[in-house]
C-alpha positions in Angstrom: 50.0 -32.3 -32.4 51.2 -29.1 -30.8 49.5 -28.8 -27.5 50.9 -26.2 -25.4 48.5 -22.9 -24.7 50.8 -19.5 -25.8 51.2 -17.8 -22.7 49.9 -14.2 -24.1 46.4 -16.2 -25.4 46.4 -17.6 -22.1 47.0 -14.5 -19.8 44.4 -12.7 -22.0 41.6 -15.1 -20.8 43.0 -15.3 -17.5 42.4 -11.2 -17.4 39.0 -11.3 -19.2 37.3 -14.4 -17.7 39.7 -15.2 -14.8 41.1 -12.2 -13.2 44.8 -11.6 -13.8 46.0 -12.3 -10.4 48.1 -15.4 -9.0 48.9 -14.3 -5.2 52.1 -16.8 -4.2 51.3 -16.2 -0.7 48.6 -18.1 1.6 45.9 -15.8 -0.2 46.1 -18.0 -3.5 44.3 -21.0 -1.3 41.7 -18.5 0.2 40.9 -17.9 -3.5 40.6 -21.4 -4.6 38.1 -22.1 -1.3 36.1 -19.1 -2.3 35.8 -20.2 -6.2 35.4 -24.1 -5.1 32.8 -23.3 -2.3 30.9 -21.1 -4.9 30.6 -23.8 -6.8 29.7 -26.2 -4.0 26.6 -23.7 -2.4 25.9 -23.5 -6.0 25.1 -27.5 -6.1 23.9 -27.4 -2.9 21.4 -24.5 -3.6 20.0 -26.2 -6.8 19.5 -29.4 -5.1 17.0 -28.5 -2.2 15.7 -25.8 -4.6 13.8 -24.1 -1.9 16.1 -21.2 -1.1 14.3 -17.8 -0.8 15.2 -16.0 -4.3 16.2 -12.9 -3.0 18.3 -14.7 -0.1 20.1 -17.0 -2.8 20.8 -14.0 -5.4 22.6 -11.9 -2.6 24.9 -15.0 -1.3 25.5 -15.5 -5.2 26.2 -11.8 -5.7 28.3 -12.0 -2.1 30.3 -14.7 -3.5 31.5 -12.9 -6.6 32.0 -9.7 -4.4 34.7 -11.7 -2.6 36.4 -13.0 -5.5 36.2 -10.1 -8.1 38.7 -7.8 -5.6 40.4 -10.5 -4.7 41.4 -12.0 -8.4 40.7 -8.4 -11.0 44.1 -6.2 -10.2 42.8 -2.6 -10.3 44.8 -1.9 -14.1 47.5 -3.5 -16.0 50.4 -2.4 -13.8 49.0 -3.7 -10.7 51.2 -6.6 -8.7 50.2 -10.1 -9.8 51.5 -11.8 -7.1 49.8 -10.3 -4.0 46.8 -8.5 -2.9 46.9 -4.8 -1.8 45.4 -4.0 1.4 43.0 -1.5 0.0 41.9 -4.7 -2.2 41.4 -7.1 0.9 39.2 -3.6 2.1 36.9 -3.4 -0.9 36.4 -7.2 -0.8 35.5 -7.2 2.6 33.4 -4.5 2.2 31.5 -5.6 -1.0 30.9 -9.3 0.3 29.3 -7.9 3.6 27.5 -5.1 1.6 25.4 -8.5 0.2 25.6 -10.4 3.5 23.7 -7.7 4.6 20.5 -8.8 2.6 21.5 -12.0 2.8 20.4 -11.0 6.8 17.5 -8.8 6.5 16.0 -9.7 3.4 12.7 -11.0 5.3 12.4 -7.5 6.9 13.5 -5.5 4.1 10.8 -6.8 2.0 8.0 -7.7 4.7 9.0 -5.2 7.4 10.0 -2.3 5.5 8.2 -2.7 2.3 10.8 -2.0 -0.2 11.4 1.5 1.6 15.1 2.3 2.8 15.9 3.1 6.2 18.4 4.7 7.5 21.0 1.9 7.6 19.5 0.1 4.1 20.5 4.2 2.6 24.0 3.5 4.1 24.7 0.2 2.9 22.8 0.4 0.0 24.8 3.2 -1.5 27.5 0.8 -0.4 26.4 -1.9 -2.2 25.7 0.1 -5.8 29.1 1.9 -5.4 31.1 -1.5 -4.9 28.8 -3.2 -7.8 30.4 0.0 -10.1 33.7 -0.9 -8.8 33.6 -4.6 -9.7 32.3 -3.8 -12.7 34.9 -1.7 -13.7 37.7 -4.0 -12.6 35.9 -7.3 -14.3 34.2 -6.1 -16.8 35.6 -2.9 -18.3 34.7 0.7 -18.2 31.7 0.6 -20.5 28.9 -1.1 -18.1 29.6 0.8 -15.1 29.9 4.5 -16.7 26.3 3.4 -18.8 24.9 2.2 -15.2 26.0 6.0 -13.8 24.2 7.5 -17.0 21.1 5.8 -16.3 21.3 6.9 -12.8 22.0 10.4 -13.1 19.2 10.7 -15.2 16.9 9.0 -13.1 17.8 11.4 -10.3 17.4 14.8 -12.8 14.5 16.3 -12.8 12.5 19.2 -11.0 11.4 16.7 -8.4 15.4 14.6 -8.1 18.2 15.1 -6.3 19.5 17.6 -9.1 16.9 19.8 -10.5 17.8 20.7 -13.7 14.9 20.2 -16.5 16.6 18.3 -19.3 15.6 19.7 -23.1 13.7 18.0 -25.4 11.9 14.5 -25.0 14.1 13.4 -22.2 12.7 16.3 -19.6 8.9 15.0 -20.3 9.7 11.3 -19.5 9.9 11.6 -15.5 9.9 14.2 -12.9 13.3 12.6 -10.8 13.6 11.1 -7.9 15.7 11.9 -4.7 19.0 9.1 -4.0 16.3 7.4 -1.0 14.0 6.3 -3.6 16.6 5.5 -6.3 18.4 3.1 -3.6 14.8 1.7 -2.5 14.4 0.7 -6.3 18.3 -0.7 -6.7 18.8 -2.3 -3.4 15.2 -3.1 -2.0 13.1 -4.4 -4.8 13.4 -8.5 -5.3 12.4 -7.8 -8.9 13.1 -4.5 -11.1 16.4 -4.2 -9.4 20.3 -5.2 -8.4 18.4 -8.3 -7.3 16.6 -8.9 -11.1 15.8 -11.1 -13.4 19.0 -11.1 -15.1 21.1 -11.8 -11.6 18.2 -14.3 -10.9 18.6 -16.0 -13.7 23.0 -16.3 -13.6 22.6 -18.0 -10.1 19.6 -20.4 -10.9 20.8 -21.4 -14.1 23.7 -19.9 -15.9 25.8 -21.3 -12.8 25.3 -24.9 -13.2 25.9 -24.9 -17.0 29.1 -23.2 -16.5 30.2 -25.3 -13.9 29.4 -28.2 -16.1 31.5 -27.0 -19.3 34.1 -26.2 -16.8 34.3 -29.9 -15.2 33.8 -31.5 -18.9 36.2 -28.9 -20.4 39.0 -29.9 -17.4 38.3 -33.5 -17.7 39.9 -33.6 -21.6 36.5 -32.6 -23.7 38.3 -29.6 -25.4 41.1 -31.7 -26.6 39.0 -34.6 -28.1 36.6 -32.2 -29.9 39.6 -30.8 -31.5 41.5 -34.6 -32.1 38.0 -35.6 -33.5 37.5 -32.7 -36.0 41.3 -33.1 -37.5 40.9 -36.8 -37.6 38.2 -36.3 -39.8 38.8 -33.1 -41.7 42.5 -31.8 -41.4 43.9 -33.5 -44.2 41.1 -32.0 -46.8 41.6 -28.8 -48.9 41.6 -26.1 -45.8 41.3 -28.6 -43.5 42.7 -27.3 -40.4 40.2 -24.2 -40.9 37.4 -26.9 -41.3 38.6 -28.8 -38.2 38.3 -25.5 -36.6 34.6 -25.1 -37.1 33.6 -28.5 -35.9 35.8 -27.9 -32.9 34.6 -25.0 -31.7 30.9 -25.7 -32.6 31.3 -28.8 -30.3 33.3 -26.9 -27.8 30.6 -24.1 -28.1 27.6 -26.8 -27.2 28.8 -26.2 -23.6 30.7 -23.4 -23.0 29.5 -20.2 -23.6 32.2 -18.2 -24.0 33.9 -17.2 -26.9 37.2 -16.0 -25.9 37.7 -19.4 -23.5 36.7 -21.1 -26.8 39.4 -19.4 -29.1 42.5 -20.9 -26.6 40.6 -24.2 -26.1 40.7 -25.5 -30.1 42.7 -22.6 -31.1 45.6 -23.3 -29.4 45.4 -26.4 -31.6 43.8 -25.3 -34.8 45.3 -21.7 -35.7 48.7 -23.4 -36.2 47.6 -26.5 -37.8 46.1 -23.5 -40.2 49.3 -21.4 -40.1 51.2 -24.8 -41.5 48.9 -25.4 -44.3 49.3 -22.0 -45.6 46.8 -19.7 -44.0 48.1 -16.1 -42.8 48.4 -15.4 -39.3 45.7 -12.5 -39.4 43.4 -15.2 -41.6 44.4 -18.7 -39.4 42.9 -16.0 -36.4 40.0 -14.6 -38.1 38.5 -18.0 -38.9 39.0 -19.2 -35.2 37.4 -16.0 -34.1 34.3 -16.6 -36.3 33.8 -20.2 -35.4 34.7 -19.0 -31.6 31.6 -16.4 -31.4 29.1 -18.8 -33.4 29.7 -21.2 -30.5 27.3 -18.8 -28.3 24.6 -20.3 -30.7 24.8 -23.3 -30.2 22.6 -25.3 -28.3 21.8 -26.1 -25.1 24.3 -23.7 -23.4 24.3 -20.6 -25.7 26.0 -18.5 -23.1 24.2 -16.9 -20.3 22.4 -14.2 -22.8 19.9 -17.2 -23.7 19.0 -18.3 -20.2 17.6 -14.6 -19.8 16.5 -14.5 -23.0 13.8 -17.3 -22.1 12.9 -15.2 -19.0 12.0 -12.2 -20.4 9.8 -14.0 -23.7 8.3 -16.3 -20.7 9.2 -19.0 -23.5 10.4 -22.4 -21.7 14.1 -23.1 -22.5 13.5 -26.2 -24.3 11.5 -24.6 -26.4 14.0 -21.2 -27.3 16.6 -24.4 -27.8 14.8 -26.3 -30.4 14.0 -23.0 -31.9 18.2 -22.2 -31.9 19.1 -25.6 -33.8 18.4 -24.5 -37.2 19.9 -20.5 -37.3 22.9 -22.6 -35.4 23.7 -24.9 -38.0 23.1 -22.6 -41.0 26.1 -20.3 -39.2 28.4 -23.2 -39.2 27.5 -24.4 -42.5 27.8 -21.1 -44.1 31.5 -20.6 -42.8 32.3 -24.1 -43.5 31.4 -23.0 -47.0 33.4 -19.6 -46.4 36.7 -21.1 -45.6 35.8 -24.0 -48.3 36.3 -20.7 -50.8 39.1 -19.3 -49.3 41.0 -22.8 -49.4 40.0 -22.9 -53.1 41.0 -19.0 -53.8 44.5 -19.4 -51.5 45.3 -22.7 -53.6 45.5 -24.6 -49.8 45.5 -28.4 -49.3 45.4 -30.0 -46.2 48.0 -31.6 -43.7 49.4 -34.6 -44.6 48.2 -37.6 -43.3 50.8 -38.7 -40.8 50.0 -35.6 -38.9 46.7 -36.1 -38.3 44.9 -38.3 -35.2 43.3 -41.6 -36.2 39.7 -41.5 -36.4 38.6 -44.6 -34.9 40.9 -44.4 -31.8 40.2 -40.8 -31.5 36.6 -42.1 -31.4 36.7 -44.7 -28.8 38.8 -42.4 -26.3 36.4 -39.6 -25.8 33.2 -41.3 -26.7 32.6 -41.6 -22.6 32.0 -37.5 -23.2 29.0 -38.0 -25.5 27.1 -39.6 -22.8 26.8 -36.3 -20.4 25.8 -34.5 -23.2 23.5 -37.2 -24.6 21.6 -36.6 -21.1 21.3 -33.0 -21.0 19.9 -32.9 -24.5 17.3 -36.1 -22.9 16.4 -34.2 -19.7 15.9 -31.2 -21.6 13.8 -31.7 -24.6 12.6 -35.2 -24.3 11.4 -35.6 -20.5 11.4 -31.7 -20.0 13.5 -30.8 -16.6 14.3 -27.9 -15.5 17.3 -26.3 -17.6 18.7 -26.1 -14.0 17.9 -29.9 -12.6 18.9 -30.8 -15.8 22.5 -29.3 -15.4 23.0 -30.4 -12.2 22.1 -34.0 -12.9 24.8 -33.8 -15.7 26.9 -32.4 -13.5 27.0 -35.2 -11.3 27.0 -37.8 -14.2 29.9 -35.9 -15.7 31.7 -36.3 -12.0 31.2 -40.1 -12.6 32.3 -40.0 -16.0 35.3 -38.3 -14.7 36.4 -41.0 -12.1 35.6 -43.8 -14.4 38.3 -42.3 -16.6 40.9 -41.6 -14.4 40.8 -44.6 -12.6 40.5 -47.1 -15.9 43.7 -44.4 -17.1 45.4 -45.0 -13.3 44.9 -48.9 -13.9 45.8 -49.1 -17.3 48.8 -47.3 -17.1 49.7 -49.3 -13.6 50.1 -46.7 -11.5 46.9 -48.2 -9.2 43.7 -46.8 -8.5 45.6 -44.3 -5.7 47.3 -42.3 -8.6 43.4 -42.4 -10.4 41.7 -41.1 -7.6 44.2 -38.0 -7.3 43.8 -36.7 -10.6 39.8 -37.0 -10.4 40.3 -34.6 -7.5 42.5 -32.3 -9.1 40.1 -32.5 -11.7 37.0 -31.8 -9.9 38.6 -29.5 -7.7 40.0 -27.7 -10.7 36.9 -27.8 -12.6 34.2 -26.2 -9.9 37.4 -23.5 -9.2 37.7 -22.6 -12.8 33.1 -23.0 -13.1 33.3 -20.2 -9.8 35.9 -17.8 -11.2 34.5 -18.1 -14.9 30.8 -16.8 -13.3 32.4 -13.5 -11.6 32.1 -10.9 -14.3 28.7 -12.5 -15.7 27.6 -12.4 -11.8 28.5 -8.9 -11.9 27.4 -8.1 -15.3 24.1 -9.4 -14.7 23.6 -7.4 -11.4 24.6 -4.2 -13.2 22.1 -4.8 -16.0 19.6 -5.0 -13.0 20.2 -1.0 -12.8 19.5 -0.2 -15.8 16.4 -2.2 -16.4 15.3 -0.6 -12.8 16.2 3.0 -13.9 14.1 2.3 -17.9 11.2 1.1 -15.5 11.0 4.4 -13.4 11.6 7.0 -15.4 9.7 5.7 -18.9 13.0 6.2 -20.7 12.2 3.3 -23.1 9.1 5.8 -24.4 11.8 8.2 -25.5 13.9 6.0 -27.0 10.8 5.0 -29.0 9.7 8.2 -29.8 13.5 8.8 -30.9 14.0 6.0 -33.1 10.8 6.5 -34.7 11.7 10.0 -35.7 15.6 8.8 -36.9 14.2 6.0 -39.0 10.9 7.7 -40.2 9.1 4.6 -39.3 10.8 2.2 -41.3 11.7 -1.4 -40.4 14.6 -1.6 -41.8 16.5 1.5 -41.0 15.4 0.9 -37.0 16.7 -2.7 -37.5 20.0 -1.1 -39.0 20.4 1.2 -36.4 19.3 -1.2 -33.4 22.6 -3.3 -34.9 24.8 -0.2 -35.0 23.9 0.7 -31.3 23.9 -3.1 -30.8 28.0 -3.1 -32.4 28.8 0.1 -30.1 27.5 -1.6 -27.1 29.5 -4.6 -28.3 32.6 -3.1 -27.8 32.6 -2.3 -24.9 30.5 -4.9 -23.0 29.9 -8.4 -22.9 27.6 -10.7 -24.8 25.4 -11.3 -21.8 25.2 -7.2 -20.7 25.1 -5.8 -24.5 21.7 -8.4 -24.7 20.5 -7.5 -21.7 20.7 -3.8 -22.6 19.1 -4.0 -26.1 16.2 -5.9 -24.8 15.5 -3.5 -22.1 15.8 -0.5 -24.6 16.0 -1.4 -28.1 13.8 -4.4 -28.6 10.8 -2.8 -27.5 10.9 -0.7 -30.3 11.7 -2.8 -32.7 8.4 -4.7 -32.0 6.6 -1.5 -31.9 7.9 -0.6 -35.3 7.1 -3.8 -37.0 3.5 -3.6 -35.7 3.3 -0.1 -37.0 4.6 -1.4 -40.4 1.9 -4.4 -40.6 4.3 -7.3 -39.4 2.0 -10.1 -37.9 3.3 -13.5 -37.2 0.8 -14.5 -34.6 1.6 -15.9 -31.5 2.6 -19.0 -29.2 1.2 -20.4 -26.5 3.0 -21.3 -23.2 1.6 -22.4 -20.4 -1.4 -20.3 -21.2 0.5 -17.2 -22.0 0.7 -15.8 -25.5 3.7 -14.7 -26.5 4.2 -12.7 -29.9 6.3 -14.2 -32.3 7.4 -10.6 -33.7 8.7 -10.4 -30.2 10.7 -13.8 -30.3 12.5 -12.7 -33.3 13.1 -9.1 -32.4 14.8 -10.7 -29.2 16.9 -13.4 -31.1 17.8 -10.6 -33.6 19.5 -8.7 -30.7 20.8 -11.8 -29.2 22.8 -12.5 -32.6 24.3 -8.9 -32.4 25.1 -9.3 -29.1 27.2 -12.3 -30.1 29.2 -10.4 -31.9 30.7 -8.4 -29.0 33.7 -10.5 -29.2 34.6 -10.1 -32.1 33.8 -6.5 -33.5 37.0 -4.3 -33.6 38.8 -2.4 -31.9 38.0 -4.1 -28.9 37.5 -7.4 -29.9 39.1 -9.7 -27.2 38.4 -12.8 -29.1 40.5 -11.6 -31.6 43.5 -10.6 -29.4 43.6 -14.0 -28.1 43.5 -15.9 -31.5 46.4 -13.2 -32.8 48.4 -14.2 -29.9 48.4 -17.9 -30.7 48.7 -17.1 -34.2 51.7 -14.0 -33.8 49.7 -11.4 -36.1 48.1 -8.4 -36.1 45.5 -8.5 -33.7 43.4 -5.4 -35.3 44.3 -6.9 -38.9 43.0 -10.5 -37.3 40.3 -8.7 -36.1 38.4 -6.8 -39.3 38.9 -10.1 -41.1 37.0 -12.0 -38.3 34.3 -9.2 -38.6 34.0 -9.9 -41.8 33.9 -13.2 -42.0 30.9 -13.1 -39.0 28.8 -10.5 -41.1 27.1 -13.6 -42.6 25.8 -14.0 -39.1 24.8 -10.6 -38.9 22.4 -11.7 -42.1 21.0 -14.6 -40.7 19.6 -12.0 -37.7 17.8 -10.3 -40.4 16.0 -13.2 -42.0 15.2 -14.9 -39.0 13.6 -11.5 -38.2 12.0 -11.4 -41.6 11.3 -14.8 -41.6 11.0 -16.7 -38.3 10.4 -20.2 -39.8 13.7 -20.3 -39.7 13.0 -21.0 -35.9 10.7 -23.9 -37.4 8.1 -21.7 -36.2 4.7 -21.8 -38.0 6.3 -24.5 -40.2 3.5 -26.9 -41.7 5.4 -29.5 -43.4 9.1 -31.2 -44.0 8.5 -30.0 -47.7 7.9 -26.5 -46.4 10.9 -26.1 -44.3 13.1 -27.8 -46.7 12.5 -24.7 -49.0 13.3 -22.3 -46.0 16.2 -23.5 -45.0 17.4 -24.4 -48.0 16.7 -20.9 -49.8 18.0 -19.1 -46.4 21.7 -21.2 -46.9 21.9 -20.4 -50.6 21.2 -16.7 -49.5 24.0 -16.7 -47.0 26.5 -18.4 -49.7 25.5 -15.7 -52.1 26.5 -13.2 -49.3 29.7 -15.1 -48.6 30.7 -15.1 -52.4 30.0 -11.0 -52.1 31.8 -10.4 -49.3 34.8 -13.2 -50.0 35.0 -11.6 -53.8 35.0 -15.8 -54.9 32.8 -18.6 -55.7 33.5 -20.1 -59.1 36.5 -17.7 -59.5 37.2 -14.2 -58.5 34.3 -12.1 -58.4 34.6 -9.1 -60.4 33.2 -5.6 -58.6 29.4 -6.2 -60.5 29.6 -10.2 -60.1 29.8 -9.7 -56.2 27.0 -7.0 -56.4 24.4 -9.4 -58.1 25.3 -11.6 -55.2 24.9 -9.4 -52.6 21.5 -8.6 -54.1 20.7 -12.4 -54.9 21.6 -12.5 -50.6 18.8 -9.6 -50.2 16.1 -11.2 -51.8 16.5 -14.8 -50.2 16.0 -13.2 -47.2 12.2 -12.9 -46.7 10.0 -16.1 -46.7 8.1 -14.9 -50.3 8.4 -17.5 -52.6 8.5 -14.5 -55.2 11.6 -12.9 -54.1 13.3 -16.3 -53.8 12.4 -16.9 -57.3 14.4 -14.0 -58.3 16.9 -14.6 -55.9 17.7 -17.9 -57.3 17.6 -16.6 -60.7 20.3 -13.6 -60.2 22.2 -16.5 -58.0 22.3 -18.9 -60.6 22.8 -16.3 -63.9 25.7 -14.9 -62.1 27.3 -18.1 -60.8 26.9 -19.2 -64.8 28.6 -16.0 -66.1 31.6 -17.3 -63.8 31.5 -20.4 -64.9 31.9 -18.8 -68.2 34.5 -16.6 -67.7 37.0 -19.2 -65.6 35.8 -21.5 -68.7 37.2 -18.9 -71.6 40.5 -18.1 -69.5 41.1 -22.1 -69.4 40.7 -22.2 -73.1 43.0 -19.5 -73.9 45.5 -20.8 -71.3 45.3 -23.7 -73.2 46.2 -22.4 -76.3 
């Protein structure tokens, strides 16, 4: 099978998750120490465990600083292969900037009480105006210009820096605050701040599972995922789209990106696709769905989720086991999806010859299943930290890793010597690519840290409230629908782990107010002796799926760039028919909202969710059919509404509606049969 990654698909993922530069001078090794002794404090840190939060957030934040100038040019004409001086300025700047806390954190918290001085002012506003800059370079424009919003409005006001009384709601929320106590908040606090949860939660944990997908991806993981899923689908009707799905659902177990995901099994799979008749723009679109429904797939589920279990207080075992289900219906629903599409395109599969054995596929990346075995162990079944549990795979995944170079070394007799060297190259390789693959969440995270800091002082989550209320009149729904749009907005602009952080700091708390205002009450779950609502679970997974969906909502869409430069098409065109194809995912947010036993929460018996789950998949296939235009046959214009509405009614847990559903499913499904039945006949004839 073709295995060589297009250089366009590549460069794009280099420039999104990478940084764009390759220096040719000395400066390329400075870079690879800086990513590979990232990696290695990152270890280090984990292991003793005993690092003083604030301390270990800075140095992680100081760490990215020094890459993110280093390896993000400043635009698209920018040298590649050497760093401007003004660069090697703002890098030094920005890593000292954090180095400073790194150095007075004890004082600034114990000594000076969260209140700026003189010099914390300076470098401070320093520190806020370099975190702008790297965002800019690594992220986009979107995060740092909403981060400046936020600001600006927390210092207008009659009592801020500029004294202008905004109209409306938004000049009742807060009186304004002078730049001294906006920097105290930003650069002083070790909670609502720079220094936040979200930040606090990308060097604890986020790290180590990167780092892990990073090793296991380097090591040869990617490529058996994909082997596997063609030796056992490719040669079915669609199969290469099929293979697709399994691949990157495997790949997406650990790796929680989706663009990185589209050039791991895409570079495979979109023209395995292309050669068993699929369109460019289509072969794309299918990679890019499968690509963004790896971010729900358990354990990893990109950083978003690590946060996600912060903020509920929910243990991450336990938001896992709730993820498994809503995970698996996505896949199986666009499994079904391309399923149609095969049928309605008339495509078969690729012929046997072409496709990898099963059975020696099997046997030579089983060794792979055994990390992954053990981080699925130590999480749910003897309960580590999602952290320690990381970092023990991470070790055992190094082991793997020698094992298999030096049986490949012996096997191929070029001695255990020749072994050893790749297992450097690939360890070395793997904690580089782990360090430089955390920069723009490092930075994304600290950014969201300002804008959680700024809805803290100035109440500007009330408004919002008070605003969405009045837009939606109240209702559910139309707050749900608009929490998506502002959710698909955000999406183009930022990334999954910033547009989730972002909703749940503005947009989920009114979600949860609205539903308890409409008389939607689905208890609550104990954890460790703190209740959490269950409205609130779903509200946050709801803006989690959305989020998701970042990658692949045009025009942005960078998932969709990268699959249209393997597949040479259109990458707007590849684009709308991967949003399309993901809507199904935005209906699963809605019924696990509607209905969270979906999350096998509150679910009594196997009978029970049996009939959830199974209703819940026949709802999403009657959605497919109505957006695809096909189940039986072509869907004529009323056929695909009476699925769509068959879709609607599956999606609350009311055995009533379902009823219904079913019904409209099944007539309509029947009057296809009917009509493909009569054409056969008269073909016949």
């Amino acid at each position: 099978m073709h295995n060589d990654k297009p250089e366009v698909a590549v460069q794009l993922v280099e420039e999104a998750e990478l940084g764009g530069r390759k220096p040719t001078d000395w400066s390329r090794w400075l870079i690879l120490g800086l990513a590979v002794g990232w990696s290695v404090f990152q270890v280090w840190a984990t292991w003793i465990g005993s690092l003083d939060q604030l301390f270990f957030r800075a140095a992680h934040l100081a760490f990215a600083f020094a890459l993110v100038f280093l390896v993000y040019p400043f635009n698209r004409r920018s040298r590649r292969d050497r760093i401007p001086l003004f660069d090697w300025i703002l890098g030094i700047t920005a890593t000292l900037s954090a180095g400073y806390v790194m150095w007075q954190y004890k004082e600034m918290i114990e000594v000076r009480g969260g209140l700026a001085n003189q010099t914390d002012l300076v470098v401070g506003s320093v520190t806020i105006l370099m975190l702008l800059l790297a965002g800019w370079r690594s992220l986009g424009p979107a995060m740092p210009i909403i981060s400046v919003v936020f600001m600006l409005f927390a210092l207008t006001g009659p009592q801020g820096l500029f004294q202008w009384q905004m109209p409306g709601v938004l000049g009742q929320l807060h009186a304004g605050v002078q730049w001294r106590s906006l920097v105290s908040q930003l650069f002083m606090n070790a909670s609502d701040s720079i220094w936040g949860t979200p930040i606090g939660v990308a060097a604890r944990t986020v790290f180590v599972f990167v780092l892990f997908g990073a090793i296991l991806e380097r090591a040869g993981a990617g490529k058996w995922f994909t082997d596997l899923a063609f030796s056992l689908l490719g040669g079915v009707r669609g199969g290469p789209a099929k293979a697709s799905i399994v691949s990157s659902a495997l790949t997406g177990v650990v790796s929680g990106s989706s663009i990185s995901n589209v050039v791991t099994s895409g570079t495979f799979t979109i023209p395995a696709m292309r050669r068993a008749g699929y369109s460019a723009e289509k072969a794309g679109a299918v990679e890019v769905a499968a690509s963004s429904n790896g971010q729900l797939m358990p354990p990893v589920m990109g950083a978003a989720a690590f946060i996600m279990a912060d903020f509920l207080g929910v243990p991450y075992s336990a938001l896992v086991l709730m993820a498994v289900v809503p995970a698996l219906l996505a896949y199986t629903t666009l499994f079904i999806l391309v399923d149609l599409e095969a049928v309605k395109l008339g495509l078969k599969g690729l012929p046997k010859a072409d496709l990898p054995k099963f059975w020696p596929t099997l046997r030579a990346g089983l060794h792979y299943v055994f990390p992954l075995a053990y981080l699925l162990y130590a999480l749910l079944i003897i309960e580590l930290s999602p952290e320690r549990a990381a970092l023990n795979t991470i070790f055992l995944m190094i082991g793997v890793a020698l094992l298999q170079e030096v049986y490949i070394a012996l096997r191929s007799g070029h001695g255990i010597g020749s072994g050893l060297h790749s297992f450097a190259r690939i360890v070395i390789e793997g904690f580089a690519n782990g360090a430089r693959n955390m920069v723009g969440i490092a930075i994304a995270t600290a950014l969201a840290g300002i804008i959680i800091a700024v809805v803290l002082i100035t109440n500007i989550g009330f408004g919002l409230t008070d605003l969405l209320q009045t837009i939606s009149g109240g209702n559910l729904l139309v707050a749900l629908f608009l929490a998506q749009l502002i959710s698909l907005v955000l999406g183009m602009g930022l990334p999954t782990t910033a547009n989730y952080v972002v909703m749940a700091s503005l947009v989920v708390p009114v979600i949860t107010k609205i539903a308890g205002q409409s008389g939607i009450d689905y208890g609550s779950l104990t954890f460790s002796g703190i209740e959490v609502p269950i409205v609130k679970i779903v509200a946050h997974m709801f803006a989690f799926y959305f989020g998701i969906m970042a990658d692949s909502t045009p025009p942005v869409a960078l998932a969709a760039y990268a699959a249209s430069a393997i597949a040479k098409g259109d990458p707007f065109k590849t684009g709308i028919q991967g949003f399309i194809y993901e809507l199904r995912t935005a209906l699963l947010a809605y019924m696990i909202f509607f209905n969270p036993g979906l999350l096998m929460i509150g679910v009594e018996s196997v009978l029970e969710g049996g009939r959830i789950v199974g209703t819940a998949l026949l709802g999403l296939t009657a959605f497919s059919a109505a957006t695809l235009g096909y189940l039986l046959g072509p869907a004529n214009g009323l056929q695909r509404l009476l699925y769509l509405v068959a879709a609607f009614m599956l999606m609350p847990n009311n055995p009533n509606t379902e009823i219904v559903g079913i019904g409209i499913m099944t007539l309509t499904t029947l009057w296809q049969w009917w009509v493909r039945r009569a054409a056969s006949k008269t073909g016949a004839a």
